[in-house]
N, C-alpha and C positions, 0 to 999 in steps of 0.2 A: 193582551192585544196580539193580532196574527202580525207576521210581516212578510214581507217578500225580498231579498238581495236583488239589484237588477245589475245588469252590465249597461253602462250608459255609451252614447253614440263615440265617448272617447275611451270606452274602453273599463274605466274607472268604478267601482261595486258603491251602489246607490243603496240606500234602504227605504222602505216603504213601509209605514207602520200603519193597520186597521184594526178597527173592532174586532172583534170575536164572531160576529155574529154575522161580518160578512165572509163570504167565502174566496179560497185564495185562487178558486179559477175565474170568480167570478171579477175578483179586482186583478188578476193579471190582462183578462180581455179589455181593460180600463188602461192599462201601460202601452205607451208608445214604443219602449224600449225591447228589444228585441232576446237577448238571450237570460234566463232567470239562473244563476247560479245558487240558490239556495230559500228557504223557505217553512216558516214555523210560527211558534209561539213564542213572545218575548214577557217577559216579566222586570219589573224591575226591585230589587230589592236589598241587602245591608251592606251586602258584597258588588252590589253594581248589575248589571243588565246578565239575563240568565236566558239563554235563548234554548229549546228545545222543541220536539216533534217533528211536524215534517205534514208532506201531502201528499198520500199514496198515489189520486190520479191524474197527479202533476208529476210523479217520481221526485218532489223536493225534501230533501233532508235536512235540518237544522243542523251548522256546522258551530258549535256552541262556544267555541272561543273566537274562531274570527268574525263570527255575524254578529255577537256582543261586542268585539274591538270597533267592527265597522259602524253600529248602530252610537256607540258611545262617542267617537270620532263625531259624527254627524248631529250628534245634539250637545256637544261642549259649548259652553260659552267662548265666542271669538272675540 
């Protein structure tokens, strides 16, 4: 799956998870949210959520331990 970090209206790093097959400028022009902090490919697997790559003509780089904390934060059971 792609996803996108956003920075939400208070501030706070949001995750956004899509297919592969969509593209991540095509789902940023879809966010309301104004600045994107970070951006790649997420996998999930034995060790937990493994985030890597990036989008050259977005400049997003996958920041692989906090956009896994962030992503894992936002899908824990509350």
């Amino acid at each position: 799956m792609n996803y996108l970090i956003v920075e939400d209206f208070s501030g706070q790093p949001v995750p956004f998870i899509f297919p592969r097959r969509v593209d991540h400028g095509d789902m940023r022009e879809q966010l309301p949210y104004g600045q994107i902090l970070s951006g790649g490919t997420v996998e999930y697997g034995r060790n937990g959520f493994v985030c890597f790559g990036g989008h050259a003509e977005l400049g997003l780089k996958a920041r692989p331990v906090e956009d896994a904390a962030i992503i894992a934060d936002a899908l824990r059971i509350r």
